[in-house]
N, C-alpha and C positions, 0 to 999 in steps of 0.2 A: 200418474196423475197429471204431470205436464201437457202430457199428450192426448188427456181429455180434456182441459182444460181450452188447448188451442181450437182442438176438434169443434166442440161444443160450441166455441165463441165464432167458427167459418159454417155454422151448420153440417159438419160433418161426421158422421161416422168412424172413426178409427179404433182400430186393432194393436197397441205397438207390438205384441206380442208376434204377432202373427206376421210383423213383418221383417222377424229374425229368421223364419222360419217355414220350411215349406210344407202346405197344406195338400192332406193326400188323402181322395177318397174312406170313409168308413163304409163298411157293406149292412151294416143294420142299424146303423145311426143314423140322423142326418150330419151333426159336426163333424168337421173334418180331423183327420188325427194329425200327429205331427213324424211327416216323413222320414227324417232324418235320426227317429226314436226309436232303436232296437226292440223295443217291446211298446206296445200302447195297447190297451185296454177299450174296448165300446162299450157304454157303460147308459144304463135308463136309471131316468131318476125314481128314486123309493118314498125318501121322508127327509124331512129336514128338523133336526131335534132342537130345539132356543135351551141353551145354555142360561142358570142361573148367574146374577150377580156376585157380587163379591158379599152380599147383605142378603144373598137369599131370595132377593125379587129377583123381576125379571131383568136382563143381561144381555148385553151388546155382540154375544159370540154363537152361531150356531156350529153348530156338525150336519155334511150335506152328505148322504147316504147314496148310494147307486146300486143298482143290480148290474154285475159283469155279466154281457150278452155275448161280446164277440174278445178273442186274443190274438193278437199279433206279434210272431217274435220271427226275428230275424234268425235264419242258420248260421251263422258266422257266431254265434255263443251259444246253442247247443251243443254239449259236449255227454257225452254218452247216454245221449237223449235228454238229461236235463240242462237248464238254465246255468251258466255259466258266468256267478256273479261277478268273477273278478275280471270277464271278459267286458262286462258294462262297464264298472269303475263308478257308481252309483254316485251321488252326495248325500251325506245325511246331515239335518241339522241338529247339533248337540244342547243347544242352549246358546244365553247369552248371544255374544256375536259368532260362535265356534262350529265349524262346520268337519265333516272327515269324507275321506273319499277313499271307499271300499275295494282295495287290491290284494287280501290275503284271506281266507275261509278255514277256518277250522271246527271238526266234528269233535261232540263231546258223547262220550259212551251214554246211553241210555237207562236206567237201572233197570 
């Protein structure tokens, strides 16, 4: 927000995102993906669905849908042809402020 905030007030354009980060070609998108991301997805937008209120009207939250076009994964976490989560080490956000980061995989029999 800071950094729109400065942006906006010099007439400028900024990304802060984008300036953690380096930007690498997509082949059927135009945005660029982020290089440095074992896996990135090229993704066309679908629908964007408005989330109701907390009262049932209309609400301040949508959900932005995509169609996956293109996938990109890195060999260095393919492990017997599949994805190899604990090679990413993912984050997931649990709630509240609680975050966990994905380094053990376990299968559960199927019935």
């Amino acid at each position: 927000m800071f950094y729109d905030a400065v942006a906006n007030t010099h007439g400028l354009r900024l990304d802060p995102f984008m300036a953690l980060v380096t930007p690498a070609p997509s082949q059927l998108v135009a945005p660029p993906r982020v290089k440095e991301s074992p896996v990135a997805f090229e993704c066309r937008y679908w629908r964007t669905i408005e989330l109701p209120g907390p009262d049932g009207g209309p609400g301040t939250h949508a959900i932005v849908l995509g169609q996956v076009v293109g996938v990109h994964i890195a060999d260095e976490v393919i492990v017997g042809g599949k994805v190899d989560v604990t090679r990413l080490k993912p984050i997931a956000r649990l709630g509240y402020g609680d975050y966990a980061v994905i380094d053990e995989v376990f299968t559960l029999p199927r019935a």
